[in-house]
Every structure is written in structure tokens, then in C-alpha cells.
C-alpha positions as a printed Julia matrix, in Angstrom:
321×3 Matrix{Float64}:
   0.0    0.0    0.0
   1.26   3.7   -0.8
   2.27   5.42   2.39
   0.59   9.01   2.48
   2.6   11.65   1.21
   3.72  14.05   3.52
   5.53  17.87   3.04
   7.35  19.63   5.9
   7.64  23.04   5.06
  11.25  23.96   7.08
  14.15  22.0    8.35
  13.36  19.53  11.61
  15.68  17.79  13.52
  17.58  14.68  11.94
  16.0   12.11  14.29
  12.45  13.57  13.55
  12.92  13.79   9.63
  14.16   9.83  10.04
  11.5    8.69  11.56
   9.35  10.48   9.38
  10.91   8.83   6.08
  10.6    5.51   8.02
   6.58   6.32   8.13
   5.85   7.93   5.44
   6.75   9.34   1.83
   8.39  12.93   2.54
   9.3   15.46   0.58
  11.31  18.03   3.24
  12.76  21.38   2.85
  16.37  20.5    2.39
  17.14  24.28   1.8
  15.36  25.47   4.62
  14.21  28.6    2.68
  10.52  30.06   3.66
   7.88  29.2    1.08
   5.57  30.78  -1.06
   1.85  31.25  -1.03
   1.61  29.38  -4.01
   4.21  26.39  -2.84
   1.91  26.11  -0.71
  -1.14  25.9   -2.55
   0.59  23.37  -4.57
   1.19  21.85  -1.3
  -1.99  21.36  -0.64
  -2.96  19.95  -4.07
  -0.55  17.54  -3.91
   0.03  16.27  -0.22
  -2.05  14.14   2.22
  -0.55  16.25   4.99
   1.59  19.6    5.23
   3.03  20.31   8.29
   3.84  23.82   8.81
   5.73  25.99  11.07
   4.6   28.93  13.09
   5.98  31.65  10.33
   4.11  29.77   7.68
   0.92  31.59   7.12
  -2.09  29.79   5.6
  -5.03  32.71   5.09
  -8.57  31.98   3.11
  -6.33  32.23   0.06
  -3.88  29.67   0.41
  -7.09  27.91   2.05
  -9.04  28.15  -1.15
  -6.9   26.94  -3.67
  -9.01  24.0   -5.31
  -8.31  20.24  -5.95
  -7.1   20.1   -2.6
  -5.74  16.83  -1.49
  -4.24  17.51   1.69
  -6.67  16.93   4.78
  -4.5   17.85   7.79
  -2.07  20.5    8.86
   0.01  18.96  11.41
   1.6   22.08  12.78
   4.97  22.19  14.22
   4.4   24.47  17.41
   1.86  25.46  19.88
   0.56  29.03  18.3
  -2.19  28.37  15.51
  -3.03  31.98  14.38
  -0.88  31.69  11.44
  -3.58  29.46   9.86
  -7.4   30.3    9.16
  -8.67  28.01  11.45
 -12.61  28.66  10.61
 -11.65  28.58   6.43
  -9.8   24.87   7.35
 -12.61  23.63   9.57
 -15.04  24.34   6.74
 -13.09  22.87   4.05
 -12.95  19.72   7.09
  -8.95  20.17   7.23
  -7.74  18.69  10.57
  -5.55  21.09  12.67
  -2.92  19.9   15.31
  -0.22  21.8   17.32
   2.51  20.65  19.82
   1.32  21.52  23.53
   2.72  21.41  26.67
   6.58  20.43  25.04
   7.77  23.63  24.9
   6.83  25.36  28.47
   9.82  25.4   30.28
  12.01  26.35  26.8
   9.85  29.17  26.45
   9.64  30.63  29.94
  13.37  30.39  29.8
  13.77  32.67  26.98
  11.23  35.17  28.57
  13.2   34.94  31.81
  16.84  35.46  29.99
  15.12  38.34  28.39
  14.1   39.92  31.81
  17.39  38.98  32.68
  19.57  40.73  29.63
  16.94  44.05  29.44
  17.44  44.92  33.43
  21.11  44.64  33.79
  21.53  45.87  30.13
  22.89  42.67  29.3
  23.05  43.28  25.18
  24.41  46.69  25.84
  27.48  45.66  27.75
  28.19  42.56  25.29
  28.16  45.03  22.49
  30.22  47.44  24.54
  32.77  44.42  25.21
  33.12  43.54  21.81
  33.6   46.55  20.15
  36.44  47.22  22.4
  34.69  50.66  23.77
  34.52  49.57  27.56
  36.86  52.2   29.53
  36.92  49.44  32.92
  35.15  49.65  36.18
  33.44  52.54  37.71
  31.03  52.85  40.17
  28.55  54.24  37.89
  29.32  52.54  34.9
  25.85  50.73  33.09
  24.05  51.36  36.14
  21.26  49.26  35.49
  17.85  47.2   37.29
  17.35  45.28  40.56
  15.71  41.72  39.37
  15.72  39.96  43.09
  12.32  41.12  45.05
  10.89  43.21  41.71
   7.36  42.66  40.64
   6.61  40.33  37.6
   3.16  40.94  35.94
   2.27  38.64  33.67
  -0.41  38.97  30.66
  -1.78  35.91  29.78
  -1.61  33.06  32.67
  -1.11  29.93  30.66
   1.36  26.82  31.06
   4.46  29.2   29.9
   3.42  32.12  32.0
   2.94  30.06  35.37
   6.34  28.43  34.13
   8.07  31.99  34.04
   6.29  32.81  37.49
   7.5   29.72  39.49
  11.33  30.75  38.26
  10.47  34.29  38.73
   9.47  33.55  42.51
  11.13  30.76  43.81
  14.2   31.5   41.98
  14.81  35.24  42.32
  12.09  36.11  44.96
  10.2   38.15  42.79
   6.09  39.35  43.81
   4.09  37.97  41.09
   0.87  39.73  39.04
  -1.39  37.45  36.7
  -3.72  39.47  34.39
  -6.75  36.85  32.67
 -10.44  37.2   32.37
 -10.52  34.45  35.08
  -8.76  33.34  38.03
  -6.49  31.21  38.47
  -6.48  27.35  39.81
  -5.88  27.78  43.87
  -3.2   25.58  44.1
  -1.22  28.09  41.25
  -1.79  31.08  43.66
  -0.9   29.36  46.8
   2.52  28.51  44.86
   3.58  31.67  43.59
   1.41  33.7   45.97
   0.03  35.57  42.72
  -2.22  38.52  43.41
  -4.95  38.96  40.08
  -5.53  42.15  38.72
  -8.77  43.01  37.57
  -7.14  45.31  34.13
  -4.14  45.14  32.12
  -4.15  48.75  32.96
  -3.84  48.16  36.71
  -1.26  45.47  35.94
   0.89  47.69  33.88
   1.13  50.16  37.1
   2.78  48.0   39.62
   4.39  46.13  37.78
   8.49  46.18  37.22
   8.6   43.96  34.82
   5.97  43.02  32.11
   5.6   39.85  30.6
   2.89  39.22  27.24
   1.86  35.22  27.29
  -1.27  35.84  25.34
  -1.95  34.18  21.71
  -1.96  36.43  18.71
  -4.47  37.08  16.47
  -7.24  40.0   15.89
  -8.04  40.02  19.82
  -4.57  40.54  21.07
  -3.67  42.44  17.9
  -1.51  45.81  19.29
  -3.07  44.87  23.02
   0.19  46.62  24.19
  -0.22  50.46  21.97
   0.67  54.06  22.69
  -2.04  53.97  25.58
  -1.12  51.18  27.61
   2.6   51.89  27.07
   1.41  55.08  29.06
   0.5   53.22  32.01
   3.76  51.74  32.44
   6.59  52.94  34.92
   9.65  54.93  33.85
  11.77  52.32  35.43
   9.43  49.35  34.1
  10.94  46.39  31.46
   8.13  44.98  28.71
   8.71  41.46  27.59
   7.75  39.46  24.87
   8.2   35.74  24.25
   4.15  35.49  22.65
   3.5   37.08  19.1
   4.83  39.89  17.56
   1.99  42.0   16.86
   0.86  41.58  20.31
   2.94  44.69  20.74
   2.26  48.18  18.87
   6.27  47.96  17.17
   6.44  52.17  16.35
   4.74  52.71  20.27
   7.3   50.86  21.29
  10.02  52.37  19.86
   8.39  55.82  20.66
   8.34  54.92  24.2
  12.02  53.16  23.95
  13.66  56.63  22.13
  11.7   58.74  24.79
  12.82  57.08  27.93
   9.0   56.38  28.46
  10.29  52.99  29.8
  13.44  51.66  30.75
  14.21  48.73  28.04
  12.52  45.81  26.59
  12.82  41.82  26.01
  11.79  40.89  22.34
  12.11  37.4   20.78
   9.12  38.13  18.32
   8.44  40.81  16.02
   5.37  42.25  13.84
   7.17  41.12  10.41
   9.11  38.41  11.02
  12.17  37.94  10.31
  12.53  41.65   9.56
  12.84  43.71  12.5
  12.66  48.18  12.05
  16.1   49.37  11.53
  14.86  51.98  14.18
  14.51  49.18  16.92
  17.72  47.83  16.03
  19.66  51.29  16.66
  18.15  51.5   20.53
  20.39  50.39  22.93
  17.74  49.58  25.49
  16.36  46.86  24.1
  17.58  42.94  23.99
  16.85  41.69  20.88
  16.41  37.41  20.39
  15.82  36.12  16.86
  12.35  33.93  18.12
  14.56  31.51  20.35
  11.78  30.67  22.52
  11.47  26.77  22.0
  15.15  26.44  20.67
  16.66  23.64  22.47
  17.18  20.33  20.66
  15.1   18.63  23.49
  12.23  20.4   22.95
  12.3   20.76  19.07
  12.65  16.81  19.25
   9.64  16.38  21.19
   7.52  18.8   19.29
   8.28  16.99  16.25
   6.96  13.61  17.74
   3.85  15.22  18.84
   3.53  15.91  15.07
   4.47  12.55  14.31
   1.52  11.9   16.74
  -0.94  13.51  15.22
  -0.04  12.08  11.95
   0.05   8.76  13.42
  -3.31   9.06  14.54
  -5.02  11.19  11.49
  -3.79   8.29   9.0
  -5.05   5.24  11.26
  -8.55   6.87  12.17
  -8.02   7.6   15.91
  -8.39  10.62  17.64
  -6.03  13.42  17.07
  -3.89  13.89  20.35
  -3.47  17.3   19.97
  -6.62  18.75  17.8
């Protein structure tokens, strides 16, 4: 019997695109180049399965494209806004991401960012390097307490709570949760997390602010001009979730003006291209989306895809629909 024919849009780990070959016929990315709407309408049209990345968008017009063979989009990574899910639902394409794999990468990232924006971390490698540090002075790159600082978090999934437990057990810090519900108990017996009822009020106390919120047209520019506003002078933003979570030219206004005292990013609004204008600030850490980039976890997200597919091509229920 033919094996279904498969396409990965960008370069996966070796052990993942072995097994894969062992399953199934594959045709992979071998020059890990992004792809074209219309590769991947021809994708569609001539796979049983394409299994896209995060960056690979898949609107109503890719969506559309007719003779479609392709019945499942087996995506490599948690984050599904990159795809029309109501167009794919009804056209009855199967959707799947990779949960719960990639927490503790993640909240890493968004704590190293913390980390590198309040003691200016970037700055002082770039210093070092271009041979423009003078030596020690007692006021030299004067920079951000982290130990005992306030943490507010928006969003309070797996990868927020993740960031929180390092946050507070590890460098003491009070934590802040903004969601439209509470939280479990246990979670805010843990960290003893205090809710607040607005982003707004969050963005007040708050030392250091941390977006965990999925992207798309509700979270679209949920941190603009306004709420930048509400933020302290000596406050650090943070952003490990989507890049157009954030307002970009706010941001920068804010950055330029000394509105607020630096900022994390490891996402952007236009990925992979990032405003020349953000790039010339020194007070802001800049990561090129390293968030789940450890071999570990990129591993195990590709065998929850391998997962999915498993269970998509044998009738059972997806794992991770």
C-alpha cells in the first residue's frame, strides 16, 4: 500500500525527519528557505498532509486553492493563528499543534530576556566587543534590581505560570497574573500571585511586564501608545508570545523617549525583519524567536507531530486537535 505523502515546510531535527521517512513518503525542505503562497497551494494539491511551522501563514487564500488533497495541517508548534482556522474547519482540514513540550524552553527565553533588558545585558556585550569599555566605575551601566521586583504577567497559561515559578522561587520576585478568570488555587498558593482586575492596573505596579497571550485579531496591538502610558519609567516589557501583540512604532516611541526603561523581544510584527529603528536602541535585547530552541524540545515537538499524523492516518483521535 502507498504510504501518504507528507511535506514539511522547514528543516526539523535529523531524528524527527528519520522517523518520518521511516513512516511515510516525505518530501522536506532540504534548503530550509521560507515558502511561497503558491508552494503552498501546490502543497496542498498535492500532499495528504503539510506540516507547517509557526511563520508559515495559511489565510482563506492559500485555504481556497481547489483540488485540494491535503486533509490535515500537522503544525509544528503550539501558536495556531498563522492558519485560518474557521476557512480549514469548513473545508474539514484537521488542525494539530505541539502543547505542553515547549513550556519550560519558552519561559526560559522570557526569563533570559528579563534577565539581559534589566542589567543591560546586550548593551554591555556590544560594549565588550567593540572594544569601547573604559573598565570599572562605580557608575558605569548602572542598570535594574531583578531579586524582590514585581513580575506581571499577561496571559496566565502553562508558559506564564512556568516563568512565574522561576520568577518567585528563583529570584524572589512578587508575582501579578492578568486573565479574564482566576487562576487554579493551588497556582496562587505557589507563587502567591495577586490577580488584577485590568491590564491597565497590571501595567502600574508592575516592574517587569511579561505578554503570554496568543496572537491574532483580539490581542492584535493589546500593548499600543495607551497602555505603554500606564507603564513605569523604570518598568521592562517582555515578549516571548507574538509579535503583533505589541504596537512595534509605540514601542520604539516609548524606547527613544525614555517612556520605559528597556525591553525583552524574541518576536516581532514582520518576522524575520525587525525596524532598523529598533535595532539602533540600545535599550532593548533583541532574540531572533529563540523561545522553544533547544534540541530537546524541538525533538519532542516533532513527535507530537508525528503523533498527530500517526493518529489522522489510522482513524483515531487526534492527540493534539
Amino acid at each position: 500500500m502507498n504510504k501518504p505523502k507528507i511535506f514539511i515546510t522547514r528543516k526539523w531535527p535529523d531524528a524527527i525527519e528519520a522517523k518520518l521517512k521511516q513512516r511515510y513518503d516525505v518530501t522536506l525542505n532540504l534548503a530550509d528557505r521560507p515558502l511561497s503562497a503558491e508552494e503552498f497551494k501546490t502543497a496542498l494539491q498535492e500532499y495528504d498532509a503539510v506540516c507547517p511551522t509557526v511563520c508559515d501563514s495559511f489565510p482563506a487564500e492559500v485555504l481556497n486553492v481547489v483540488n485540494k488533497r491535503c486533509k490535515i495541517l500537522a503544525n509544528f508548534g503550539v501558536g495556531f493563528n498563522h492558519i485560518n482556522t474557521p476557512v480549514a474547519k469548513q473545508q474539514n482540514i484537521a488542525i494539530t499543534n505541539t502543547p505542553d513540550v515547549l513550556t519550560h524552553s519558552t519561559a526560559d527565553i522570557a526569563m533570559t530576556l528579563l534577565l539581559m533588558s534589566a542589567r543591560r545585558g546586550a548593551e554591555g556585550d556590544r560594549l565588550v566587543r567593540n572594544k569601547q569599555w573604559q573598565g570599572w566605575s562605580p557608575t558605569h551601566m548602572l542598570s535594574s534590581n531583578v531579586t524582590g521586583a514585581t513580575l506581571g504577567l499577561i496571559g496566565f497559561g502553562r508558559i506564564a505560570q512556568a516563568m512565574a515559578r522561576k520568577a518567585h522561587h528563583g529570584f524572589d520576585m512578587n508575582i501579578l497574573y492578568f486573565k479574564p478568570s482566576p487562576a487554579e488555587e493551588y497556582v496562587i498558593d505557589d507563587l502567591q500571585a495577586t490577580r488584577c482586575e485590568t491590564i491597565e492596573e497590571l501595567l502600574q505596579k508592575a516592574d517587569f511586564v511579561s505578554l503570554h497571550c496568543p496572537g491574532g485579531d483580539a490581542t492584535r496591538h493589546l500593548i499600543n501608545a495607551d497602555r505603554l502610558n500606564y507603564m513605569q519609567p523604570s518598568a521592562h516589557l517582555i515578549n516571548t508570545a507574538r509579535g503583533d501583540v505589541i504596537d512595534t512604532q509605540a514601542l520604539i516611541n516609548a524606547l527613544k523617549n525614555k517612556q520605559i526603561a528597556g525591553a525583552g523581544l524574541d518576536v516581532y510584527e514582520a518576522e524575520p525583519n525587525v525596524p532598523d529603528e529598533l535595532l539602533a536602541l540600545d535599550n532593548v535585547s533583541l532574540l531572533p524567536h529563540l523561545g522553544s530552541a533547544t534540541l530537546a524540545t524541538r525533538i519532542a515537538m516533532g513527535e507530537k507531530v508525528l503523533s498527530n499524523l500517526d493518529a489522522h492516518f489510522s482513524g483515531k483521535p487526534l492527540p493534539n486537535e
